[in-house]
N, CA, C and O of each residue as an XYZ file, in Angstrom:
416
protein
N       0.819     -1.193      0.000
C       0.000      0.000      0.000
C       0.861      1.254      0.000
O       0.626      2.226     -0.718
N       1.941      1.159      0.911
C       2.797      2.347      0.356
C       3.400      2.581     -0.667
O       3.828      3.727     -0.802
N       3.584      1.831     -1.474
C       4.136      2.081     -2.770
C       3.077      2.474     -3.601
O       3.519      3.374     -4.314
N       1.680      2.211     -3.920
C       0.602      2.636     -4.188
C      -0.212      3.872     -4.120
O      -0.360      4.796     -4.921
N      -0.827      3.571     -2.629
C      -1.234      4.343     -2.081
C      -1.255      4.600     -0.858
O      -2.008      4.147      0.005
N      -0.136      5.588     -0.742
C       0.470      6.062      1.167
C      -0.452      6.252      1.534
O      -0.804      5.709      2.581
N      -1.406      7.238      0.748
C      -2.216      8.355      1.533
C      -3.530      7.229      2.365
O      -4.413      7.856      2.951
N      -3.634      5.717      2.404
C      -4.504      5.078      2.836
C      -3.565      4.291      4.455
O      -4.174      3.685      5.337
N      -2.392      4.476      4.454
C      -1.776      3.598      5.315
C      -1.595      4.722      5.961
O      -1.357      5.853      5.536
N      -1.801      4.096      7.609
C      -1.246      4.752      9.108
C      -0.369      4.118      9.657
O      -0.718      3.469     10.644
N       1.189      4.059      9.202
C       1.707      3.348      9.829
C       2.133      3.025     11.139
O       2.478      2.021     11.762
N       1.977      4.302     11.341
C       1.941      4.458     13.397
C       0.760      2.968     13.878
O       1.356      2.120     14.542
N      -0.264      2.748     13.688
C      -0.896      1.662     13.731
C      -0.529      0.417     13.415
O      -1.033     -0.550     13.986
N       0.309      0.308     12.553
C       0.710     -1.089     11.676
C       0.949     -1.960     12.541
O       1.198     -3.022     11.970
N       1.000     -2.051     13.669
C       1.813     -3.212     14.718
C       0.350     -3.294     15.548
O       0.127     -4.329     16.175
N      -0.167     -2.734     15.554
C      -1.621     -2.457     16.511
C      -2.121     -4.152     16.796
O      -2.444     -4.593     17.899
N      -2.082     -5.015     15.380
C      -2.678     -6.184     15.537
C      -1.636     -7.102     14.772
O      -1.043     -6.750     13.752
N      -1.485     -8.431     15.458
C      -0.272     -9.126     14.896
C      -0.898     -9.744     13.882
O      -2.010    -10.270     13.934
N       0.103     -9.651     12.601
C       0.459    -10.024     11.406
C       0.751    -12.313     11.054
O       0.481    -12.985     10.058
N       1.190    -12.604     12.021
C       1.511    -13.628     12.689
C       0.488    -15.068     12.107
O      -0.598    -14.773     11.606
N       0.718    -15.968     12.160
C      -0.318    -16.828     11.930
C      -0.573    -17.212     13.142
O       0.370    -17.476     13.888
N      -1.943    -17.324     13.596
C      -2.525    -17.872     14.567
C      -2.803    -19.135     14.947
O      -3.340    -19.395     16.024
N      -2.333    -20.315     13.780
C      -2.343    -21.565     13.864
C      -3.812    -22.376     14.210
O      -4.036    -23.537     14.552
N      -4.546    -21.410     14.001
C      -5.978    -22.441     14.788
C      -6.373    -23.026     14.459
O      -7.517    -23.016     14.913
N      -6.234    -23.800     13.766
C      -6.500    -24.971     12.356
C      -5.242    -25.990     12.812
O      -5.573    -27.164     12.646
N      -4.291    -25.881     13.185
C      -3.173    -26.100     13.623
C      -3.327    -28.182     13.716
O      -2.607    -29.003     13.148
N      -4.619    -28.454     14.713
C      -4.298    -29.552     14.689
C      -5.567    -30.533     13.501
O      -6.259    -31.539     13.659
N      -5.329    -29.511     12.291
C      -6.260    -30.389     11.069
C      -4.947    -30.557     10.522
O      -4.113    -29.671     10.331
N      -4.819    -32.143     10.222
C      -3.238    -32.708      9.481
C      -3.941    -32.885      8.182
O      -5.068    -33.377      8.224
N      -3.350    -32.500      6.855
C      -3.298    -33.273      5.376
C      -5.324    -32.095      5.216
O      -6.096    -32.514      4.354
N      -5.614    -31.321      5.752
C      -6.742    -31.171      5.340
C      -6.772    -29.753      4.848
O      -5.760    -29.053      4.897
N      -7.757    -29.379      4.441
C      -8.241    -27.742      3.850
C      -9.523    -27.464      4.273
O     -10.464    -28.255      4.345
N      -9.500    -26.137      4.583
C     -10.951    -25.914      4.692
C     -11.068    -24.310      3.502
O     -10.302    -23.748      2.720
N     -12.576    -24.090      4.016
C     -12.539    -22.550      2.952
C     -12.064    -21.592      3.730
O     -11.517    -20.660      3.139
N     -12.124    -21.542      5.081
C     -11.739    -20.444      6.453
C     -10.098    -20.716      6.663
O      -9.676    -20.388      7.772
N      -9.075    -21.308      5.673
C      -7.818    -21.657      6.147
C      -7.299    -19.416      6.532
O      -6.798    -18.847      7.501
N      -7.581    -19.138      5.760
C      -6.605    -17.942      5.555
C      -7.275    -17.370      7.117
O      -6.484    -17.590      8.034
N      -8.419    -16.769      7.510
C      -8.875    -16.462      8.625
C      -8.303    -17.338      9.462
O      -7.553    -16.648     10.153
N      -8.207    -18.609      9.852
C      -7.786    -19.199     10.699
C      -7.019    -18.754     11.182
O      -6.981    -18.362     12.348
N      -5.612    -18.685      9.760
C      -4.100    -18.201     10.357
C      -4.207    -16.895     10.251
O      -3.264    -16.439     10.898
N      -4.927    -15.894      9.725
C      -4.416    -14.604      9.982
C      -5.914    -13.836     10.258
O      -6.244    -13.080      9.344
N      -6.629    -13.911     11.126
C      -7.780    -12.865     11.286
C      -7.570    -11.803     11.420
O      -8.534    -11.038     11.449
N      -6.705    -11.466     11.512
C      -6.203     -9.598     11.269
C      -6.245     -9.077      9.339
O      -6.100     -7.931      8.914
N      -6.450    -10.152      8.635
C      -6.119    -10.187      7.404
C      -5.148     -9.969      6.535
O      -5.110     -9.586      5.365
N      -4.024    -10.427      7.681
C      -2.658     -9.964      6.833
C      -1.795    -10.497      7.246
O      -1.961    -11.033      8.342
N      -0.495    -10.610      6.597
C       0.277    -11.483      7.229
C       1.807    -10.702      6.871
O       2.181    -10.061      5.889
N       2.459    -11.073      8.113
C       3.440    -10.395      8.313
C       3.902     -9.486      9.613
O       3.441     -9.849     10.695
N       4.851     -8.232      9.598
C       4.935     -7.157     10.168
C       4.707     -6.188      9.394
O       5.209     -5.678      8.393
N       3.642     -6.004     10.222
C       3.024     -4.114      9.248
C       4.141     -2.948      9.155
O       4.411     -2.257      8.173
N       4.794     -2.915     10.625
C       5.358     -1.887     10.774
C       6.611     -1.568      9.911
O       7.094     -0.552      9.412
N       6.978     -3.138      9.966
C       8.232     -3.250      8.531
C       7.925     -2.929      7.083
O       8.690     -3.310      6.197
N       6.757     -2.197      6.801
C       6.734     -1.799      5.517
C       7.313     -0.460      4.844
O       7.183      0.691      5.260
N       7.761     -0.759      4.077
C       7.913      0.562      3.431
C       8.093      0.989      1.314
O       8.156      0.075      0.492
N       8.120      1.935      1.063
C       6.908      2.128     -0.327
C       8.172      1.582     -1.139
O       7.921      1.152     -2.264
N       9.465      1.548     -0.719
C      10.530      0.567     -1.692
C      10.462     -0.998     -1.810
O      10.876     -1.652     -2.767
N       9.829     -1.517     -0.596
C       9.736     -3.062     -0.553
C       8.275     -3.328     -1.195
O       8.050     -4.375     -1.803
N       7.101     -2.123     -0.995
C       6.519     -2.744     -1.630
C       6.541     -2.545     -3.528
O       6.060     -3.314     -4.361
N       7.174     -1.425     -3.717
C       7.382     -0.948     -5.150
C       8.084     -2.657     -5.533
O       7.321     -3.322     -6.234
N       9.165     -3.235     -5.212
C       9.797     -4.024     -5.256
C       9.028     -5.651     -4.968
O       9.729     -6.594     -5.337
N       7.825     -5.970     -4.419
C       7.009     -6.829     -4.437
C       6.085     -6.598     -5.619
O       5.863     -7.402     -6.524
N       5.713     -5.701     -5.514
C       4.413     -5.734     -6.567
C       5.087     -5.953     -8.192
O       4.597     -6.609     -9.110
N       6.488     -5.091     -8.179
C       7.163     -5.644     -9.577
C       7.548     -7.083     -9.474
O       7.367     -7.540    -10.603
N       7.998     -8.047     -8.670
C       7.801     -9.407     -8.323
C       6.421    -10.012     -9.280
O       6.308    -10.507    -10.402
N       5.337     -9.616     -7.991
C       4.545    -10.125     -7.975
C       3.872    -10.091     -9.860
O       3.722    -11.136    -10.494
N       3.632     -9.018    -10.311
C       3.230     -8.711    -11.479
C       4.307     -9.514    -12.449
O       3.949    -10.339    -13.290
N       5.239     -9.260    -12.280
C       6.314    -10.060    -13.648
C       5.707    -11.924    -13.018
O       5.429    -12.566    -14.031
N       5.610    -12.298    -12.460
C       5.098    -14.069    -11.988
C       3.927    -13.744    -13.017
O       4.113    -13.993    -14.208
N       2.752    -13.207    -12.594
C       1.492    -12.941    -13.168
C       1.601    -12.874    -14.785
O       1.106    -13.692    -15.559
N       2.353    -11.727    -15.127
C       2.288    -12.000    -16.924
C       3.136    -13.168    -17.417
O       2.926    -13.323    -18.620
N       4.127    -14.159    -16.876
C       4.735    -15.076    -17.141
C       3.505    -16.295    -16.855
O       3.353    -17.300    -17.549
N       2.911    -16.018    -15.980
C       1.874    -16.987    -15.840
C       0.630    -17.281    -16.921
O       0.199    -18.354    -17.341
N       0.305    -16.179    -17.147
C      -0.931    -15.271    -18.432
C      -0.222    -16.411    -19.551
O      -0.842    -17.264    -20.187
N       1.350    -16.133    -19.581
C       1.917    -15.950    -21.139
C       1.736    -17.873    -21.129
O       1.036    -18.430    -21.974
N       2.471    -18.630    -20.070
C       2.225    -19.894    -20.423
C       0.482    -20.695    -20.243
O       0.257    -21.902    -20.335
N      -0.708    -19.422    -19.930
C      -1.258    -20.380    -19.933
C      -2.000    -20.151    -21.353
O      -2.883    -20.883    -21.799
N      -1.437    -18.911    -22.024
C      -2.059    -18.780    -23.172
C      -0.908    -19.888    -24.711
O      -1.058    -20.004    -25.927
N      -0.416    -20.153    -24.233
C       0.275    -20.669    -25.093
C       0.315    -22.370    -24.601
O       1.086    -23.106    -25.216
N      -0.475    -22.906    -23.562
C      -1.051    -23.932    -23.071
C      -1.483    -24.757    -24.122
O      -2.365    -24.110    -24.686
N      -1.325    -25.957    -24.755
C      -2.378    -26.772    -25.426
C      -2.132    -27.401    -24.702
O      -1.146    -26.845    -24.219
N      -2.344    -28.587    -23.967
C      -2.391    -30.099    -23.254
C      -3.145    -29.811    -22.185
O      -3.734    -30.743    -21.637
N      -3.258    -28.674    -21.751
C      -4.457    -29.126    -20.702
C      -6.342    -29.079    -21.045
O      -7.335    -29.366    -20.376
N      -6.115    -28.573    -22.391
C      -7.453    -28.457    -22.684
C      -7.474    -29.890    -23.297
O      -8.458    -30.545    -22.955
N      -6.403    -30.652    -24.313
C      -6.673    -32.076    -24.368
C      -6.832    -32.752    -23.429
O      -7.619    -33.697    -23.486
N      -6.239    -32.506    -22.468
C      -6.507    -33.445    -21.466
C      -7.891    -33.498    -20.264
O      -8.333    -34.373    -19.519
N      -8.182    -32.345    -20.500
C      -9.299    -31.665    -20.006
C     -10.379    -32.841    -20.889
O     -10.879    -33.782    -20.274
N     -10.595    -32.658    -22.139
C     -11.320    -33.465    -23.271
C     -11.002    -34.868    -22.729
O     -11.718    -35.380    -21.868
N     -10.110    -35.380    -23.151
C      -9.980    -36.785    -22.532
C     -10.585    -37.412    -21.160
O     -11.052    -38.538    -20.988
N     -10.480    -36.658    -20.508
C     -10.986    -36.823    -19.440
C     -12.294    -37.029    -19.020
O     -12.825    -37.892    -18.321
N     -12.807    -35.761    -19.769
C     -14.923    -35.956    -19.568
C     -15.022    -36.924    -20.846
O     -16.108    -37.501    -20.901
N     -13.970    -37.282    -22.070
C     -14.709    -38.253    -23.111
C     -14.719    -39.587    -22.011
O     -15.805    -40.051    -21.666
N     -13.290    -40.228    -21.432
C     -13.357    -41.209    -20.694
C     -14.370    -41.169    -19.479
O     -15.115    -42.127    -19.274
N     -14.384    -39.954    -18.615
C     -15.517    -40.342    -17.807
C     -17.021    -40.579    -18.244
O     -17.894    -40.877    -17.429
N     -17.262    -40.412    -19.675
C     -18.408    -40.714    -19.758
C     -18.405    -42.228    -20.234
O     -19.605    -42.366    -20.469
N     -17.968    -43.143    -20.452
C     -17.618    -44.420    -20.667
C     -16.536    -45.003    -19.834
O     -15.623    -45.589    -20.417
N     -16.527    -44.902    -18.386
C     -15.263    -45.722    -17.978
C     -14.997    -46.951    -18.419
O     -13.899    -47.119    -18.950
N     -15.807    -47.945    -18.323
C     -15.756    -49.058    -18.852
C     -14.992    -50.414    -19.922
O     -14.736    -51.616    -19.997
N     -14.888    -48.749    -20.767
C     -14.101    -48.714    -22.205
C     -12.751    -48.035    -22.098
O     -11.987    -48.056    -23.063
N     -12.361    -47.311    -20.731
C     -11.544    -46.538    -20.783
C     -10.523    -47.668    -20.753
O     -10.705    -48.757    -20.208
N      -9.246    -47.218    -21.512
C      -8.225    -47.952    -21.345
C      -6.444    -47.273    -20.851
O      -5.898    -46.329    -21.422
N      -5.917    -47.982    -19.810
C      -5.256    -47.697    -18.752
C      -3.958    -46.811    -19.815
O      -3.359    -47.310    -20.767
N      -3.800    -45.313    -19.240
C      -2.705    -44.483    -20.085
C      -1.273    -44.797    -19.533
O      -0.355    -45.250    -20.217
N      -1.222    -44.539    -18.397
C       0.078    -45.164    -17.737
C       0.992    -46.335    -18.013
O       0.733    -47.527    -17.850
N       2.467    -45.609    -18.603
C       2.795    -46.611    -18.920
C       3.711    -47.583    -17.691
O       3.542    -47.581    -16.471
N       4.391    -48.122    -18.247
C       4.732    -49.457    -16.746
C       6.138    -49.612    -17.041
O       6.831    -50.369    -16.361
């Protein structure tokens, strides 16, 4: 947000509520729920607030954005998952007939 938009952040506050994961989900092993992110962070954020500043985030968000159009770029240039996508609902509609892809 500081690299964005300062004029919305109080950073004198930033520490007010911990950043921290709260673990309360802690003893669900191998599982997911839809409430995982609240679990660990009901403050809605994660981290130290107070450690921010508008160079780290100028420097994340160019991160974050260059992942994003590299991501865009391979999924537009993607063919095999839409075949396989196809294969998939053709075989589930006949399992029967389906015959084993894996090779050995």
């Amino acid at each position: 947000m500081l690299a964005h938009r300062p004029d919305l952040v109080q950073l004198a506050k930033a520490d007010d509520e911990s950043g921290a994961d709260q673990k309360r989900q802690a003893g669900l092993k191998h599982a997911y729920t839809g409430i995982w992110w609240y679990a660990g962070q009901p403050n809605h954020y994660r981290g130290i607030g107070g450690a921010g500043s508008a160079e780290l985030g100028k420097a994340e968000l160019e991160a974050e954005s260059g992942a994003l159009v590299e991501m865009i770029r391979t999924v537009k240039k993607d063919a095999i998952t839409l075949e396989l996508q196809n294969k998939f609902f053709d075989d589930a509609a006949k399992p029967l007939e389906t015959k084993p892809l894996v090779k050995k």
